[in-house]
C-alpha positions in Angstrom: -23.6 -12.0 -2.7 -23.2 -9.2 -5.3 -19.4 -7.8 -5.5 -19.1 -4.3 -4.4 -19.5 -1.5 -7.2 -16.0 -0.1 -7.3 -16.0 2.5 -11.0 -18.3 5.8 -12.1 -19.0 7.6 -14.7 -19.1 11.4 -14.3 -20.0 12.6 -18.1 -22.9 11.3 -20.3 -25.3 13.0 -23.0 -28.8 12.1 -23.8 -31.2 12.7 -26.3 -31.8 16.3 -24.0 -28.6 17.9 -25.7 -27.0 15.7 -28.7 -26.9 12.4 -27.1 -28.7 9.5 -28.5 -30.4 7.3 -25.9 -32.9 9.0 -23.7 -32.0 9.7 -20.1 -33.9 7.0 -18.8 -31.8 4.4 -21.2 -28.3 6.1 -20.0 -28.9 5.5 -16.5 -30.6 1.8 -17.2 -27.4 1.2 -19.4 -25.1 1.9 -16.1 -26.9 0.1 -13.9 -26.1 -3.5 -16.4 -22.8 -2.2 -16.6 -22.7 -2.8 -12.6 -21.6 1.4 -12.1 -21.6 2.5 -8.6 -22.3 6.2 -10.1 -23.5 7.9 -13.4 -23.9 11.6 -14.0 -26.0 12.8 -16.9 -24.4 16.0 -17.9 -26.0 17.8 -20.9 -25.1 20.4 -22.8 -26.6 23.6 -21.5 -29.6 22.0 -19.9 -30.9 19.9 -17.1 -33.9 19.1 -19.5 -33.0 15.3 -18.8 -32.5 15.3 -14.9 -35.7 14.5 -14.1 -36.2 11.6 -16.4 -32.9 9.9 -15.1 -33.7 10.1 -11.7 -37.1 8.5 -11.7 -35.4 5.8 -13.5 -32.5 5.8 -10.9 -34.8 5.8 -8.0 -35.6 1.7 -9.7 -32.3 0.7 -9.1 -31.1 1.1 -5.8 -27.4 0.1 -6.6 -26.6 3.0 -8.8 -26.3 6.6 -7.5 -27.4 9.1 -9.9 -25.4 12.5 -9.9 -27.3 15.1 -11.3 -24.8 17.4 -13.9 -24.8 19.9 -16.6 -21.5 20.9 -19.3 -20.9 24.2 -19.9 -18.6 26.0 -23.1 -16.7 29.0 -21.3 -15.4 31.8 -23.6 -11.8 30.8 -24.3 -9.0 30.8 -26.9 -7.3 28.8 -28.6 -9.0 25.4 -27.9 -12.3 24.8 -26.1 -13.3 25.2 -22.0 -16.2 23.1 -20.7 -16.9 23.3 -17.4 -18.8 20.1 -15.7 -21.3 21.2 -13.1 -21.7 17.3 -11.3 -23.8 17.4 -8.1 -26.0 20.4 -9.1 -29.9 21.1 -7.8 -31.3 21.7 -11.0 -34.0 24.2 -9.3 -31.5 26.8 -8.8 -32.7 29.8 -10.0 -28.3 31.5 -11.2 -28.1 27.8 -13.1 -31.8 28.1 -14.6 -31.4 31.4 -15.5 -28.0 30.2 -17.2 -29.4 27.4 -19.0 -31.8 30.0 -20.7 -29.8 32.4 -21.8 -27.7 29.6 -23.9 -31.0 27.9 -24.7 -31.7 31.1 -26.3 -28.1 32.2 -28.1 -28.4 28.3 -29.7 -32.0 29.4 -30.9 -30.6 32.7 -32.6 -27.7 30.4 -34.2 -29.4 27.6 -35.9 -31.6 29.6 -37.9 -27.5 31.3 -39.5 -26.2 28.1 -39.6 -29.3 27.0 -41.9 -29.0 30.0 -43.7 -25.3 29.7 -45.0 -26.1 26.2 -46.0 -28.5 26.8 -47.8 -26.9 29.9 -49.4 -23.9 26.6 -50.5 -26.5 25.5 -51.8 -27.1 22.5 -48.8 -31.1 22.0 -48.9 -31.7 22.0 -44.9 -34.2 23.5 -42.9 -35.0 23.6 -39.3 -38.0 21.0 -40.2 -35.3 18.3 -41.1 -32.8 18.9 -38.3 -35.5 18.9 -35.5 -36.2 15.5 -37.4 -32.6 14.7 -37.0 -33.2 15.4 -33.0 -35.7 12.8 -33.0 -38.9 14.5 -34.3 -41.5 16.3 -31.6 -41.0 20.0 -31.9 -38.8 22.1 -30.2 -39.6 20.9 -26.7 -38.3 23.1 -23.9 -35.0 22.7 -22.5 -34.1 20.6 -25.2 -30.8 21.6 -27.2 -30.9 21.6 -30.7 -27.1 21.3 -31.9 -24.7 20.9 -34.3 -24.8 17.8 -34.3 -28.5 17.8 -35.6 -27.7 20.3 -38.2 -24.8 17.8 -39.5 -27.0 14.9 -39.2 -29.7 16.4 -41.2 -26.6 17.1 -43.6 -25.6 13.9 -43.9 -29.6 12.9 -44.4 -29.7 15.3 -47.4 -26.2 13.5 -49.3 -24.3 16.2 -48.1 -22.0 14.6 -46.2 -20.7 10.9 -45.7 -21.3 11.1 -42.3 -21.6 13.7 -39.1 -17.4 14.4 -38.6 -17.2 14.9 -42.5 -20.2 17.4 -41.8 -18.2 18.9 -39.4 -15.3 19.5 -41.3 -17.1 20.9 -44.4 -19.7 22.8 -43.1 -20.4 23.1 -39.6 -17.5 22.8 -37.7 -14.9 26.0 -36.6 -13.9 27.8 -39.2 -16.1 25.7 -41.7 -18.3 27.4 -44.2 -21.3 27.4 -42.4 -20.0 27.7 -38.9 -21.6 30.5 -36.6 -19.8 30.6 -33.0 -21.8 30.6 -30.3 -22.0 32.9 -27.4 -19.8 31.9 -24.1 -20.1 33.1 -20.7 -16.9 34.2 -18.9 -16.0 30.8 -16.7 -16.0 32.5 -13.7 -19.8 32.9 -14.4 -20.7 29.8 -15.1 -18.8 28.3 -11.8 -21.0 30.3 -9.7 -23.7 29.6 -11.1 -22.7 25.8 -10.1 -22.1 26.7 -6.8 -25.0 28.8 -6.3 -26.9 25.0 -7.3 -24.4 23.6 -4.7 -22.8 21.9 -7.4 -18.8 20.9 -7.8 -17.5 22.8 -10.9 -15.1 20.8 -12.7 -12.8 21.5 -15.5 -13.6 19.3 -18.3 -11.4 17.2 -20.5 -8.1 19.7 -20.3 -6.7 18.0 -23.6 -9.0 19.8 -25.5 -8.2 23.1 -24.1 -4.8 22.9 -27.2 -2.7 24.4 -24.3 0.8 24.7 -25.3 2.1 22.0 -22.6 1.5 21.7 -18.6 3.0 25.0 -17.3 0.4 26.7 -19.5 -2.3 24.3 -17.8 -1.8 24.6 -14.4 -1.3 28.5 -14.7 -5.0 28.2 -15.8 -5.9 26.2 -13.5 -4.7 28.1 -10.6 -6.6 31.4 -12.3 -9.8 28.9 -12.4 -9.6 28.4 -8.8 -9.1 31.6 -8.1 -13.0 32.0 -8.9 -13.8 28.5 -7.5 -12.6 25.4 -10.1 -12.7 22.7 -7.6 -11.7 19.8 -9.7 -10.2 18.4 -12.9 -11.4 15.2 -15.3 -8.5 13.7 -14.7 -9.9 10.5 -17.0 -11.3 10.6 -20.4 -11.3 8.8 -23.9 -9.7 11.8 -25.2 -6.6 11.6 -22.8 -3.3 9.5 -23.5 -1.8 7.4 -20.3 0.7 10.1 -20.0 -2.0 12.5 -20.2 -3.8 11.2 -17.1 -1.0 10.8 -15.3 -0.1 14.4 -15.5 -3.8 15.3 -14.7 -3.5 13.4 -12.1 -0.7 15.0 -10.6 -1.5 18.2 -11.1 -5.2 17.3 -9.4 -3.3 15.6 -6.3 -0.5 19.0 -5.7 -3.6 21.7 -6.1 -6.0 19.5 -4.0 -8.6 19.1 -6.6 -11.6 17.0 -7.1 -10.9 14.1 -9.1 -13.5 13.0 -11.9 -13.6 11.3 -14.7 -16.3 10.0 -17.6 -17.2 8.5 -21.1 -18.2 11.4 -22.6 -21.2 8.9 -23.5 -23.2 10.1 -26.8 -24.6 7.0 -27.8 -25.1 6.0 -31.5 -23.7 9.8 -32.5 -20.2 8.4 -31.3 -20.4 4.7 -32.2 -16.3 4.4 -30.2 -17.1 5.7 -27.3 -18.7 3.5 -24.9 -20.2 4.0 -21.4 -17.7 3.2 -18.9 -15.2 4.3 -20.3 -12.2 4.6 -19.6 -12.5 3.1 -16.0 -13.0 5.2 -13.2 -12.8 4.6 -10.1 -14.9 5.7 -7.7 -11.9 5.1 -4.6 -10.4 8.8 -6.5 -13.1 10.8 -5.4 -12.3 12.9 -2.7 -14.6 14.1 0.3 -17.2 15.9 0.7 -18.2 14.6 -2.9 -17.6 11.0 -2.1 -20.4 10.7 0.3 -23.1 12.8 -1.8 -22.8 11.0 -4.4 -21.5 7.5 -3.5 
């Protein structure tokens, strides 16, 4: 008799946004890696959803959670918000999707154009190749991470982090911010696609210690947060410790994921860190366990 599935991952990327296996392939990789739950959660788009559930509905020991990441409009550091239970038909999170869709299709074509001007011989021809080829399909994000890989195709760069830093990172030569919806926008548009809206790795956020945190977090409930990732690869053991205590006193949902690229981020692997699935709390548990 098979042993019980006891650990999920919450947050995974796929060839839909700047991951680099297809949906299909995330979801078949979780399944060998004996998950009880995965969660395909691409940038701006649900693109991929369909793809990973059709390969989910093959493996009847893995629950798929259907998710989108969002960038909020914040300073100093960066504010993603995790959409993780979401129907993707939802006209607010559709209409959402689109309007980033089309801000990153008004920013490539700047970013290409101040390399170039540094004399960086890229065009959107050779980062849609760095995407994987086939057009511009819809829904599909085109990144910055296609733009640095097509960088580091030219000789540009030694490799996509060193494109960051040089060219296409904040603050780089060829950087070109992109346009953020206020977060309480973008959490109901989750809950209008009765999704959970979940604050995404909090490290990143270059808050100036855990009073600063949980006074944002208490403003991001105020317009609906209803959990925290508590684990990620980008947390210290002290870190999640003190996510999860802050999670546990404000009653939050717990998550937790990879933050699964594939190829594009060669250390960080499916599965990890180890999650649980015993932290997540009700009414989520049973929807998606």
């Amino acid at each position: 008799m098979n042993a019980p599935r006891r650990f999920v991952d919450l947050h995974t990327h796929s060839t839909a946004s700047d991951g680099a296996d297809t949906p299909a392939e995330v979801v078949r990789l979780a399944d060998r890696l004996r998950l009880a739950a995965v969660a395909l959660t691409d940038h701006d788009t649900t693109a991929g959803l369909a793809e990973a559930r059709a390969a989910a509905r093959d493996l009847p020991a893995l629950r798929f959670v259907a998710g989108v990441e969002v960038s909020a409009a914040f300073s100093p550091g960066t504010l993603h918000v995790l959409g993780l239970g979401i129907d993707e038909s939802s006209a607010e999170l559709q209409d959402m999707a689109a309007r980033f869709r089309a801000a990153r299709q008004e920013r490539n074509p700047k970013i290409i154009a101040r390399l170039q001007a540094l004399g960086v011989p890229v065009d959107m021809d050779d980062v849609l190749a760095a995407a994987g080829g086939g057009g511009d399909r819809p829904g599909r994000i085109i990144s910055r991470v296609h733009v640095a890989e097509a960088i580091v195709r030219a000789g540009f760069a030694a490799d996509r982090k060193d494109a960051f830093t040089r060219y296409v990172g904040a603050g780089a030569a060829a950087y070109v911010p992109k346009e953020r919806m206020e977060a309480g926008e973008i959490i109901a548009a989750i809950h209008a696609a009765a999704g959970a809206a979940v604050m995404a790795h909090p490290t990143q956020l270059q808050l100036d210690g855990l009073t600063e945190l949980e006074r944002l977090t208490r403003r991001l409930m105020d317009v609906g947060l209803d959990g925290i990732e508590v684990y990620h690869g980008d947390h210290t053991n002290e870190q999640t410790r003190q996510y999860l205590d802050l999670a546990c006193r404000l009653g939050l949902l717990i998550t937790g994921g990879s933050d699964y690229h594939g190829a594009g981020k060669p250390d960080v692997s499916l599965g990890r860190p180890v999650v649980p699935a015993s932290v997540l709390r009700e009414p989520w548990a049973s929807c998606w366990l």
